[in-house]
PyMOL Python script that loads the backbone (N, CA, C, O; Angstrom):
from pymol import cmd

cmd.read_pdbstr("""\
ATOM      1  N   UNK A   1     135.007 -97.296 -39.696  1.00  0.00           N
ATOM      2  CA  UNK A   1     136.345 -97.749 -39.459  1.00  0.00           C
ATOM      3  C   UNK A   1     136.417 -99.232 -39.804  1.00  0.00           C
ATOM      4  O   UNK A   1     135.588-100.064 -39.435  1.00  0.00           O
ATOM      5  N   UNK A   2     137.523 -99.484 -40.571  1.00  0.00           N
ATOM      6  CA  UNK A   2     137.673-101.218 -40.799  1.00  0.00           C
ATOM      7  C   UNK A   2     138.130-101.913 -39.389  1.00  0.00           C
ATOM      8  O   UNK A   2     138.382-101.527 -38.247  1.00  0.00           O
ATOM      9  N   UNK A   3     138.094-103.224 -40.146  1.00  0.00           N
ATOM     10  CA  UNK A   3     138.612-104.291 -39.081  1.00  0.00           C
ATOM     11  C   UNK A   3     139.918-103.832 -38.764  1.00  0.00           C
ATOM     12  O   UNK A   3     140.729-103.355 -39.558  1.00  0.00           O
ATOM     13  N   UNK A   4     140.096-104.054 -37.240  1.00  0.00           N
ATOM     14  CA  UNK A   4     141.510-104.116 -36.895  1.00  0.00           C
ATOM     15  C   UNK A   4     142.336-105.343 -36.776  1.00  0.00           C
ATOM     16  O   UNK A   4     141.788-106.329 -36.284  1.00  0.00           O
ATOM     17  N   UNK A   5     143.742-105.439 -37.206  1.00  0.00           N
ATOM     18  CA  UNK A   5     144.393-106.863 -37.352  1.00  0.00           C
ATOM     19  C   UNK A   5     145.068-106.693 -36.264  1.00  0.00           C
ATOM     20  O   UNK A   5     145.931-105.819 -36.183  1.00  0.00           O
ATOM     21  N   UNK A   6     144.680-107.756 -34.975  1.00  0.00           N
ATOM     22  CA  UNK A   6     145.804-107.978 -33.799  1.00  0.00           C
ATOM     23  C   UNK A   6     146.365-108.832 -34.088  1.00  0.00           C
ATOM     24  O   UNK A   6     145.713-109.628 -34.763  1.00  0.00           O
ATOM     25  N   UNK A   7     147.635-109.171 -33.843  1.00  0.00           N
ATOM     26  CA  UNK A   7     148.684-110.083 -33.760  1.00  0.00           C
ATOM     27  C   UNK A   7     149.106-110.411 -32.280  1.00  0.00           C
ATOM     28  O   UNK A   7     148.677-109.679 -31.388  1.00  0.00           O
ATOM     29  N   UNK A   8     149.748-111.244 -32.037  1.00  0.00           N
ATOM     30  CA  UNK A   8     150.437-111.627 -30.705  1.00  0.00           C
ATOM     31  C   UNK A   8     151.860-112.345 -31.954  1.00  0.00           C
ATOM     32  O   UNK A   8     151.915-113.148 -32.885  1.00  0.00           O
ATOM     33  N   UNK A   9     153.025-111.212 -31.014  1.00  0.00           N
ATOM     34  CA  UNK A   9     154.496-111.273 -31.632  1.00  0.00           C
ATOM     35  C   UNK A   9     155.273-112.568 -30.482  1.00  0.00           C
ATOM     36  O   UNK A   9     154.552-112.762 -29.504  1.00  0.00           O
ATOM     37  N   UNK A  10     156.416-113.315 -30.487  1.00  0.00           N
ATOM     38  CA  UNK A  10     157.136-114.172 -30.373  1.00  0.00           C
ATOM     39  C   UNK A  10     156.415-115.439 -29.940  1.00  0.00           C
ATOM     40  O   UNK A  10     156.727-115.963 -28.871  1.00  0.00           O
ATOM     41  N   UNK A  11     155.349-116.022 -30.807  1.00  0.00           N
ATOM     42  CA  UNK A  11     155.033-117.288 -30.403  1.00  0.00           C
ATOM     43  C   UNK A  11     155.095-118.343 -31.173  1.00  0.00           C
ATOM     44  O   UNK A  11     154.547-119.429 -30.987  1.00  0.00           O
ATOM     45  N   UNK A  12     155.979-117.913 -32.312  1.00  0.00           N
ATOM     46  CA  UNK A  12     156.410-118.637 -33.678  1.00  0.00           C
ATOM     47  C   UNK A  12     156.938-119.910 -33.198  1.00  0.00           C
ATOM     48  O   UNK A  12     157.949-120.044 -32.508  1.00  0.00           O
ATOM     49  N   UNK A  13     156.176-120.823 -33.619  1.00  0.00           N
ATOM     50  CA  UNK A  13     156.412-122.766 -33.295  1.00  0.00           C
ATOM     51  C   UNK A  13     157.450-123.020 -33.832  1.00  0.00           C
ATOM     52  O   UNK A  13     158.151-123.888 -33.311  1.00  0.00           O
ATOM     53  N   UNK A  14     157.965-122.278 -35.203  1.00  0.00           N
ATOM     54  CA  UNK A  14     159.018-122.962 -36.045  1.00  0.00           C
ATOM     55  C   UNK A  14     160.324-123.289 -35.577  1.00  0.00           C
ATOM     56  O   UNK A  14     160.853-122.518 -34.776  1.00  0.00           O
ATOM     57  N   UNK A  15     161.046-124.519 -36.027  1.00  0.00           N
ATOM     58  CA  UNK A  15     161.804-124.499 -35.350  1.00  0.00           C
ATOM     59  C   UNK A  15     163.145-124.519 -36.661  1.00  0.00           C
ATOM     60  O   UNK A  15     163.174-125.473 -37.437  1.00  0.00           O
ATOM     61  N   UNK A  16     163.952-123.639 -36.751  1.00  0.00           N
ATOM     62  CA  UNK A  16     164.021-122.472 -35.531  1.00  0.00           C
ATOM     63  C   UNK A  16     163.293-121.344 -35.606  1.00  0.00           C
ATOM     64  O   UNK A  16     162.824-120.928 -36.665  1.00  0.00           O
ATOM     65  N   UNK A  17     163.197-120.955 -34.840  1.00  0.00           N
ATOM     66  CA  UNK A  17     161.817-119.788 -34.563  1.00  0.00           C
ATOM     67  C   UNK A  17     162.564-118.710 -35.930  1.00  0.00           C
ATOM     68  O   UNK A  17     163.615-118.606 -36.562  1.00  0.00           O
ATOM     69  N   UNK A  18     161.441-118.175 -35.844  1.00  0.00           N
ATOM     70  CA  UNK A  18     161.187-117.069 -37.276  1.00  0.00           C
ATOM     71  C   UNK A  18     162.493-115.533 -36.670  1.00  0.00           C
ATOM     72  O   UNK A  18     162.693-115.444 -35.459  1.00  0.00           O
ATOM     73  N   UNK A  19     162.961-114.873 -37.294  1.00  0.00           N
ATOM     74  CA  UNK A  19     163.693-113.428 -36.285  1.00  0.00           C
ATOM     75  C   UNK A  19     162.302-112.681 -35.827  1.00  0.00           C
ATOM     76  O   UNK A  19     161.141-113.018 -36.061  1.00  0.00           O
ATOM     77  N   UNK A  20     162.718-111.753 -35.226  1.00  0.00           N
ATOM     78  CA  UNK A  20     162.051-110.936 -34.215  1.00  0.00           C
ATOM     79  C   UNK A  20     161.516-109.912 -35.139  1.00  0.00           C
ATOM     80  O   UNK A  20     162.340-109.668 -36.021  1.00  0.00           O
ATOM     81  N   UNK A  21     160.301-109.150 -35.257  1.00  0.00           N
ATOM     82  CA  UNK A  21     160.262-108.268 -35.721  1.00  0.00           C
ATOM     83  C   UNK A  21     161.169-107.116 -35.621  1.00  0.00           C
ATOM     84  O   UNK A  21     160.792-106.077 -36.162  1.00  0.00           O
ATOM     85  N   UNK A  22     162.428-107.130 -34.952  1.00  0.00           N
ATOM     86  CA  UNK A  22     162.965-105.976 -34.478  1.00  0.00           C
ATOM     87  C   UNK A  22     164.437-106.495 -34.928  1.00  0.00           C
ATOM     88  O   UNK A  22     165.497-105.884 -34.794  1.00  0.00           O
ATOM     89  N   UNK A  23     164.295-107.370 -35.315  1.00  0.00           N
ATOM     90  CA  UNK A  23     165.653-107.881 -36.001  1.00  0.00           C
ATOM     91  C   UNK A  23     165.859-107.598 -37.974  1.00  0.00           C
ATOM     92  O   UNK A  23     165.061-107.486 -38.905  1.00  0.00           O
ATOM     93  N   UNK A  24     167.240-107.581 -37.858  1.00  0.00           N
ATOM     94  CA  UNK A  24     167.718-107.008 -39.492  1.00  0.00           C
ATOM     95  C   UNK A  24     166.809-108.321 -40.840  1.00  0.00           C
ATOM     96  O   UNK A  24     166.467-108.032 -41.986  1.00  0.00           O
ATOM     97  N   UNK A  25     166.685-109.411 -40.283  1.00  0.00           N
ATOM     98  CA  UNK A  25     166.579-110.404 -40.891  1.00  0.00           C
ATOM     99  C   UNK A  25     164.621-110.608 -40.578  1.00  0.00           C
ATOM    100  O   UNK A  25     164.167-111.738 -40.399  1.00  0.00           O
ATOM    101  N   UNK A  26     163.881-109.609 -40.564  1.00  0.00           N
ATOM    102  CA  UNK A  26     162.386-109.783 -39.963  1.00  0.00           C
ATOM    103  C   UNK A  26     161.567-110.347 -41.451  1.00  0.00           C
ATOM    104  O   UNK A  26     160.529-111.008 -41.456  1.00  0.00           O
ATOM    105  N   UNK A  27     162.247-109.947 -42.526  1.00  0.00           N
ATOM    106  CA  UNK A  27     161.770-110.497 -43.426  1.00  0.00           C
ATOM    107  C   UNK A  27     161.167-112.028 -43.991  1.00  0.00           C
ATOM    108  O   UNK A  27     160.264-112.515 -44.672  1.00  0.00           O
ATOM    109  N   UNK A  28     162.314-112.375 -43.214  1.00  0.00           N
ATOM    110  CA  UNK A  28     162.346-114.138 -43.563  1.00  0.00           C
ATOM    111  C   UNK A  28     161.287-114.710 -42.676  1.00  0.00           C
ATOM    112  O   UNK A  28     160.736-115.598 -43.327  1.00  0.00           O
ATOM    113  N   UNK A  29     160.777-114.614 -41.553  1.00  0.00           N
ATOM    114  CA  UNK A  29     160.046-114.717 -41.289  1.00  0.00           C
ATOM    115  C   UNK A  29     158.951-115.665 -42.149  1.00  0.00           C
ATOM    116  O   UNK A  29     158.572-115.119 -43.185  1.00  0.00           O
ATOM    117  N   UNK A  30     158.391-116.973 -41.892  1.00  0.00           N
ATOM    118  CA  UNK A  30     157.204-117.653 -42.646  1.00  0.00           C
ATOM    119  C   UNK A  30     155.780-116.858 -42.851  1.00  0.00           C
ATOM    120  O   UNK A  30     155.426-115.942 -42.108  1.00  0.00           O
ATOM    121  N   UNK A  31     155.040-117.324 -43.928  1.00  0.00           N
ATOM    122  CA  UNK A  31     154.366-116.409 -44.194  1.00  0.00           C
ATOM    123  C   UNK A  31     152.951-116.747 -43.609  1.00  0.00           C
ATOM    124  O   UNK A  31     152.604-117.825 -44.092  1.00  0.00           O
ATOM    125  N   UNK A  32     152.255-116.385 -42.990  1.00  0.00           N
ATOM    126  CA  UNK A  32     151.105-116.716 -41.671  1.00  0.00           C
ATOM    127  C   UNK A  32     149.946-116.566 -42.838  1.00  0.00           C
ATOM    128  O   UNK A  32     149.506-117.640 -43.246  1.00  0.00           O
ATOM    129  N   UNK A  33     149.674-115.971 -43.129  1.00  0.00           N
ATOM    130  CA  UNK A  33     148.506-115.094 -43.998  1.00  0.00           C
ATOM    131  C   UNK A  33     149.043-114.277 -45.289  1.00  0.00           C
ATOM    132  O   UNK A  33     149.804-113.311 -45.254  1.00  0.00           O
ATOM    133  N   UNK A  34     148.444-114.917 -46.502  1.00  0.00           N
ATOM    134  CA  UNK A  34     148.621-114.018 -47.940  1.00  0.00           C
ATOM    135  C   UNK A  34     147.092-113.722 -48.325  1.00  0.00           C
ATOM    136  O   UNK A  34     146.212-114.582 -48.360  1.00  0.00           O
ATOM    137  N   UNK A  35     146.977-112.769 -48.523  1.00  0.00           N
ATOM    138  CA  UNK A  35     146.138-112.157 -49.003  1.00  0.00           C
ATOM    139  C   UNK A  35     146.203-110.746 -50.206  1.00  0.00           C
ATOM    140  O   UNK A  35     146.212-109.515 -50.173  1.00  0.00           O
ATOM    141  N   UNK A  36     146.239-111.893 -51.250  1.00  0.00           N
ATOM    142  CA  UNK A  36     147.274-111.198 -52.680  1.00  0.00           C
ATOM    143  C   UNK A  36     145.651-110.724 -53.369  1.00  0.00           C
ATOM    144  O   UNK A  36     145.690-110.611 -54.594  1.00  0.00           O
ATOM    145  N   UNK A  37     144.678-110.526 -52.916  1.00  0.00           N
ATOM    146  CA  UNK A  37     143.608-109.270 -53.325  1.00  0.00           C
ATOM    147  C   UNK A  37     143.624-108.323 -52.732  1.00  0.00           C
ATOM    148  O   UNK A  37     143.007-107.377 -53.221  1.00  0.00           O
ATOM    149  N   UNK A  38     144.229-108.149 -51.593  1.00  0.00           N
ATOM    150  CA  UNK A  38     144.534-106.658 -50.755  1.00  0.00           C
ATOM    151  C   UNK A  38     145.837-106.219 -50.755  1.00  0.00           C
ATOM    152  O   UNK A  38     146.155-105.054 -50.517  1.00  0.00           O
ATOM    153  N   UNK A  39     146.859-107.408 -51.100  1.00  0.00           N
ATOM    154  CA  UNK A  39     148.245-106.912 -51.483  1.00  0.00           C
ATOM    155  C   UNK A  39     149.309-106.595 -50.445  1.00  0.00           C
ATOM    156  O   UNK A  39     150.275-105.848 -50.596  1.00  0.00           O
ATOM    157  N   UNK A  40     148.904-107.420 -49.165  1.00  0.00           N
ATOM    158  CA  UNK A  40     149.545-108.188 -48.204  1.00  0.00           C
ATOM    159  C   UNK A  40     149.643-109.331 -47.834  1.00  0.00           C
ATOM    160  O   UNK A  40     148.782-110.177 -48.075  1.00  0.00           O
ATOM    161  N   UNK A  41     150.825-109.578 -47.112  1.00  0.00           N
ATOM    162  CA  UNK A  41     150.856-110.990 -45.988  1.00  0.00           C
ATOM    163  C   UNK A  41     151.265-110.564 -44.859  1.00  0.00           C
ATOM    164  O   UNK A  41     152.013-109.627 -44.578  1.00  0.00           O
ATOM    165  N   UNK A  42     150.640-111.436 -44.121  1.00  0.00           N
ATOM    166  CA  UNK A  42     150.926-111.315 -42.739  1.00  0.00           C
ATOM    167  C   UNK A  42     152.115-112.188 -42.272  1.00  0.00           C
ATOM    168  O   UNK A  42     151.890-113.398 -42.271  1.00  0.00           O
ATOM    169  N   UNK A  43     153.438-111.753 -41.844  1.00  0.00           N
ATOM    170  CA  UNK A  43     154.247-113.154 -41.199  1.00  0.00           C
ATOM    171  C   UNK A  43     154.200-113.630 -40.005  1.00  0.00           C
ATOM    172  O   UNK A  43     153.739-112.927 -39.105  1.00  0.00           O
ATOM    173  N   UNK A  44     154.517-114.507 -39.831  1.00  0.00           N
ATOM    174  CA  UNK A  44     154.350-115.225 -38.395  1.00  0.00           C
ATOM    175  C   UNK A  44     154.722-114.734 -36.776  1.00  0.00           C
ATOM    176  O   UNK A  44     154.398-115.034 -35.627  1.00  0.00           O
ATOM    177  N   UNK A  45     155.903-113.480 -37.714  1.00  0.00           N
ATOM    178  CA  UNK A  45     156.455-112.678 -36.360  1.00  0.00           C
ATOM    179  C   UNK A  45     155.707-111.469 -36.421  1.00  0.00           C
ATOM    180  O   UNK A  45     156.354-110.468 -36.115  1.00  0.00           O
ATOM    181  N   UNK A  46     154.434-111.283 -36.756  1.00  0.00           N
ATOM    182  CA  UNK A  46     153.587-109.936 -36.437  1.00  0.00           C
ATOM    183  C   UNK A  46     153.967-109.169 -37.659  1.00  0.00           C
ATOM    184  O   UNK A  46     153.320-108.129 -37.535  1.00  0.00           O
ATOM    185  N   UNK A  47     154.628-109.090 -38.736  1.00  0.00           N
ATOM    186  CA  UNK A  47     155.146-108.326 -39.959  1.00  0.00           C
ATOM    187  C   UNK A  47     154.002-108.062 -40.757  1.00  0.00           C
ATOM    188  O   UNK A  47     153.547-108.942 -41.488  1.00  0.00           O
ATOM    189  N   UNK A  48     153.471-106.875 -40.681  1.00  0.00           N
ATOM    190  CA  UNK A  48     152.579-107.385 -42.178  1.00  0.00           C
ATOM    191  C   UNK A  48     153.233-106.805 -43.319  1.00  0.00           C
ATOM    192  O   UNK A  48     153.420-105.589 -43.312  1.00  0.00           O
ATOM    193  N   UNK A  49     153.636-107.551 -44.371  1.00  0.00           N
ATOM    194  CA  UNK A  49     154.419-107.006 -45.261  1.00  0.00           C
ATOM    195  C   UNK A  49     153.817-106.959 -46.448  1.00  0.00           C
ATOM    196  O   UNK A  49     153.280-107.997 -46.837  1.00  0.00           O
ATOM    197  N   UNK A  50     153.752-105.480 -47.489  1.00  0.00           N
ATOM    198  CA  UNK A  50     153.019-105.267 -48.502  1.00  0.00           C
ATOM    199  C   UNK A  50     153.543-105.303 -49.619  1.00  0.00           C
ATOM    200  O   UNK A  50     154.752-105.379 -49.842  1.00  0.00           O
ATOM    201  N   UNK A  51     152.564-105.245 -50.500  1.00  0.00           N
ATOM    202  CA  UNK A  51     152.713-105.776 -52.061  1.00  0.00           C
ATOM    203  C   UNK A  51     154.531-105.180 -52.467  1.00  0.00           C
ATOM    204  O   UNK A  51     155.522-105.701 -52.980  1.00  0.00           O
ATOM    205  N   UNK A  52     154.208-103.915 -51.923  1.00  0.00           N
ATOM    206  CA  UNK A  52     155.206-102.851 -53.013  1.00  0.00           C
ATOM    207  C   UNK A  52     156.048-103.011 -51.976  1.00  0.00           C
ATOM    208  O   UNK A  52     156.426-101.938 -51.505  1.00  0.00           O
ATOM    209  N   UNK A  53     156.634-104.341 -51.260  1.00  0.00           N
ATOM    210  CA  UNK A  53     157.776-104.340 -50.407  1.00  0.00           C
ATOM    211  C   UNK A  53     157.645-103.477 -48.882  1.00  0.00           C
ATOM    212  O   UNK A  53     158.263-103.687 -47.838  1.00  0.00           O
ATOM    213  N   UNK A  54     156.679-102.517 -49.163  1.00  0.00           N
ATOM    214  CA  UNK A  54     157.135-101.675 -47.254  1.00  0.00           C
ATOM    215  C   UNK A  54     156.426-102.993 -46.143  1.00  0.00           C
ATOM    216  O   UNK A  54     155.899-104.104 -46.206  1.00  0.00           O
ATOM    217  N   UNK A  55     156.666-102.410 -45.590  1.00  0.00           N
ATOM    218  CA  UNK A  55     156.251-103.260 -44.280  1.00  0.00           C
ATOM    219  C   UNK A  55     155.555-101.969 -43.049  1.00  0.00           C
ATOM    220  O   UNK A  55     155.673-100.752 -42.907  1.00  0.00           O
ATOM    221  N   UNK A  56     154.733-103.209 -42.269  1.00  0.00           N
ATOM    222  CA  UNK A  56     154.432-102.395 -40.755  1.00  0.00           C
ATOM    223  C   UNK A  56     154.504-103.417 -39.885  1.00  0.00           C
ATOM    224  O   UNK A  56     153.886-104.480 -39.945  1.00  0.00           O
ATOM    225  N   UNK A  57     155.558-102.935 -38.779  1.00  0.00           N
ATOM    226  CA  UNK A  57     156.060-103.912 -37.506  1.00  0.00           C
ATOM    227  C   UNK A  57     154.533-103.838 -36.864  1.00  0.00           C
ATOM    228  O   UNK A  57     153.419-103.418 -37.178  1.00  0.00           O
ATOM    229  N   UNK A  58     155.146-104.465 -35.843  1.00  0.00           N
ATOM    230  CA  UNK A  58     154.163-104.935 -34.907  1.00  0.00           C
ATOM    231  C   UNK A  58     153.489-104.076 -33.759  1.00  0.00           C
ATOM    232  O   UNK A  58     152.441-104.240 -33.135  1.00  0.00           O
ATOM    233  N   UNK A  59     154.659-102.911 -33.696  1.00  0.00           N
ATOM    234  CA  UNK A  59     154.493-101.976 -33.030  1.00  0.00           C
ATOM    235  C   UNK A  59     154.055-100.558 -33.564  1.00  0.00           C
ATOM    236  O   UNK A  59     154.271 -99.481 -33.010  1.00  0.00           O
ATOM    237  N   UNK A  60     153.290-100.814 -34.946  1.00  0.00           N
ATOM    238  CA  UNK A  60     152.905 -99.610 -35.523  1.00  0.00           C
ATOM    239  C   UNK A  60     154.016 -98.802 -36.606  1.00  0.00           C
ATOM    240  O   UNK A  60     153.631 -97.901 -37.351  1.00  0.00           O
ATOM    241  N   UNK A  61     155.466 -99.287 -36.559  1.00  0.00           N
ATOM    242  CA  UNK A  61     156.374 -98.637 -37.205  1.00  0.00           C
ATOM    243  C   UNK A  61     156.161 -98.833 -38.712  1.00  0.00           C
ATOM    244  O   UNK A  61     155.745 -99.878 -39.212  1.00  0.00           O
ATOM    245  N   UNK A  62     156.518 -97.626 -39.438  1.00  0.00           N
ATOM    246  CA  UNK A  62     156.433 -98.075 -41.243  1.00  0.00           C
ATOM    247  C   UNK A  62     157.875 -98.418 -41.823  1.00  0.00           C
ATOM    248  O   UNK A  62     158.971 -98.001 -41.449  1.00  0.00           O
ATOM    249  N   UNK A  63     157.563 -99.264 -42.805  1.00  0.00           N
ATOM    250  CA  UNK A  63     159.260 -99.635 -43.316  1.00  0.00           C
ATOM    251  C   UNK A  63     158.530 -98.915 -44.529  1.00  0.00           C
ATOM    252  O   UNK A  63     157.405 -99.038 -45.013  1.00  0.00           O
ATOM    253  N   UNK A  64     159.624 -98.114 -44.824  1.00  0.00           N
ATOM    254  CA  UNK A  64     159.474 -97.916 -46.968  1.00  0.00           C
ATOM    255  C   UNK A  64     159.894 -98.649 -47.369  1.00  0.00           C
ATOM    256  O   UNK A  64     160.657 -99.470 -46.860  1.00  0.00           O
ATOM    257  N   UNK A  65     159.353 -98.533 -48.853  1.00  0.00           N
ATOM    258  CA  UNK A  65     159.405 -99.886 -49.636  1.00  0.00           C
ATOM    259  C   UNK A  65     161.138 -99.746 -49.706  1.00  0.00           C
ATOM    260  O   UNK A  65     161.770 -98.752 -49.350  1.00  0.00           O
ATOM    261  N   UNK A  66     161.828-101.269 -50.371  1.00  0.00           N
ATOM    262  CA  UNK A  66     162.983-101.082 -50.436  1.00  0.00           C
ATOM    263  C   UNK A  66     163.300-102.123 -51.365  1.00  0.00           C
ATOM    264  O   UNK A  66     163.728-103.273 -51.269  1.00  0.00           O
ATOM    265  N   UNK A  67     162.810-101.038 -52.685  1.00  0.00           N
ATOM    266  CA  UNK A  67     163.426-101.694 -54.146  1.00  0.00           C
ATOM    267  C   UNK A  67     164.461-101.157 -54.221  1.00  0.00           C
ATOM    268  O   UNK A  67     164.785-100.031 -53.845  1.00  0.00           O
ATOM    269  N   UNK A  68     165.356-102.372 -54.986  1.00  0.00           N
ATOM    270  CA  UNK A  68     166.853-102.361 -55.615  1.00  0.00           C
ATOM    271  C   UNK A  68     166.385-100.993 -56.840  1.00  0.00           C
ATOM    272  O   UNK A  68     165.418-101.042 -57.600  1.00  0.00           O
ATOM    273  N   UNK A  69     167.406 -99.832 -56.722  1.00  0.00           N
ATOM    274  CA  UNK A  69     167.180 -98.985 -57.577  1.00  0.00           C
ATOM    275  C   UNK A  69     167.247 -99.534 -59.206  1.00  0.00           C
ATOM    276  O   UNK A  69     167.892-100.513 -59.582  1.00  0.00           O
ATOM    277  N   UNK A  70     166.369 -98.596 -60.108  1.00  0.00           N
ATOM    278  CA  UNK A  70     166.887 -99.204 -61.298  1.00  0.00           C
ATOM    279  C   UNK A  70     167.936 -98.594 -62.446  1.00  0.00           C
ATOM    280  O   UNK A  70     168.114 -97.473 -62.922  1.00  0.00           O
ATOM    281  N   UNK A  71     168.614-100.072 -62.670  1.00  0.00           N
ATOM    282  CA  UNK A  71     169.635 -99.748 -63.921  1.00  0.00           C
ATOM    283  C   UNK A  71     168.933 -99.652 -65.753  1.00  0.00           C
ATOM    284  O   UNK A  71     168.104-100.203 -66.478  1.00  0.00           O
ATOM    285  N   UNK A  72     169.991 -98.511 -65.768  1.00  0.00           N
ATOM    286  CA  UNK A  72     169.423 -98.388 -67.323  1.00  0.00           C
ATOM    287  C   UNK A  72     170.714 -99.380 -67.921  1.00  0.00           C
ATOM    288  O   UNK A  72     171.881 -99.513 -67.551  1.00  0.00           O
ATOM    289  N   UNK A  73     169.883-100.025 -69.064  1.00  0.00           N
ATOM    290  CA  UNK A  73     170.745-100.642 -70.338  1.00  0.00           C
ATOM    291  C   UNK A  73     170.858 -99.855 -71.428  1.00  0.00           C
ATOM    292  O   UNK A  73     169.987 -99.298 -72.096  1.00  0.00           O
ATOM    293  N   UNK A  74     171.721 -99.868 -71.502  1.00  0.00           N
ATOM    294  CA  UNK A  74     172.177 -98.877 -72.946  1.00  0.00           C
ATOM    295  C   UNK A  74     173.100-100.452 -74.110  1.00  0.00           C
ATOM    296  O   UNK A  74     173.868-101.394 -73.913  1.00  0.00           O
ATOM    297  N   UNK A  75     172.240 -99.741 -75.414  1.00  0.00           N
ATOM    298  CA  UNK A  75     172.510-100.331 -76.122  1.00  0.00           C
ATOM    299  C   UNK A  75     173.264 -99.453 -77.603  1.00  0.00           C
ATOM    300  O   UNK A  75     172.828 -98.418 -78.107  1.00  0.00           O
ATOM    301  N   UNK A  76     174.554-100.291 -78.073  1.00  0.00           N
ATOM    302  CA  UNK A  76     174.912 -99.063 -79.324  1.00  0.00           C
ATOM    303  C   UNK A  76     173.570 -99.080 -80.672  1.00  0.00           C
ATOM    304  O   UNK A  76     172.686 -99.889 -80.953  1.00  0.00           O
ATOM    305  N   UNK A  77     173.851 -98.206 -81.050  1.00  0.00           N
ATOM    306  CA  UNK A  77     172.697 -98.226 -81.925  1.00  0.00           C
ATOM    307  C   UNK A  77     173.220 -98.456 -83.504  1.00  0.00           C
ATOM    308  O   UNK A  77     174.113 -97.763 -83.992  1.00  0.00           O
ATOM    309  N   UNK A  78     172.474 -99.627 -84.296  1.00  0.00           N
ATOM    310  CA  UNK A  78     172.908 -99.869 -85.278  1.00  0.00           C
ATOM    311  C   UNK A  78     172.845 -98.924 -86.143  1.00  0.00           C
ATOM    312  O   UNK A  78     171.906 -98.143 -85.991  1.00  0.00           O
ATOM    313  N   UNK A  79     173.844 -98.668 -87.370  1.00  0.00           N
ATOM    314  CA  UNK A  79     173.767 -97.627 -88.218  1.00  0.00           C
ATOM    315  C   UNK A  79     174.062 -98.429 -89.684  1.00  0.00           C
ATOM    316  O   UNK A  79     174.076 -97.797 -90.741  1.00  0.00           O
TER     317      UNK A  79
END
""", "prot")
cmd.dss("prot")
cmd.show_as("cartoon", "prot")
cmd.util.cbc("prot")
cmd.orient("prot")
């Protein structure tokens, strides 16, 4: 079994403090720990948020990733 990552959630110094992991805005959150060879960061409010955008709260919950869908460009074609 790997290492386990504990966190301790609302003790963010910043002023103004970081949102809550349980808030709409948990993203913004400062970034505590990057670790761009495993393809996370850790934020300051307990977030660990991954490469491909999902996230895992603090309390074990999973976020799916949440890419902007993609648009096709269409182009006329010269003749």
């Amino acid at each position: 079994m790997g290492p386990v990552l504990k966190t301790t959630t609302g003790v963010c110094a910043h002023k103004p403090p970081c949102p809550s992991p349980s808030a709409p805005d948990h993203g913004a959150a400062r970034v505590r720990t990057h670790v761009p060879d495993q393809g996370y960061a850790l934020l300051s409010n307990g977030v660990l948020r991954m490469e491909d955008t999902g996230e895992v709260l603090p309390n074990g919950d999973a976020v799916e990733p949440h890419r902007p869908p993609q648009t096709l460009t269409c182009r006329p074609v010269a003749r």
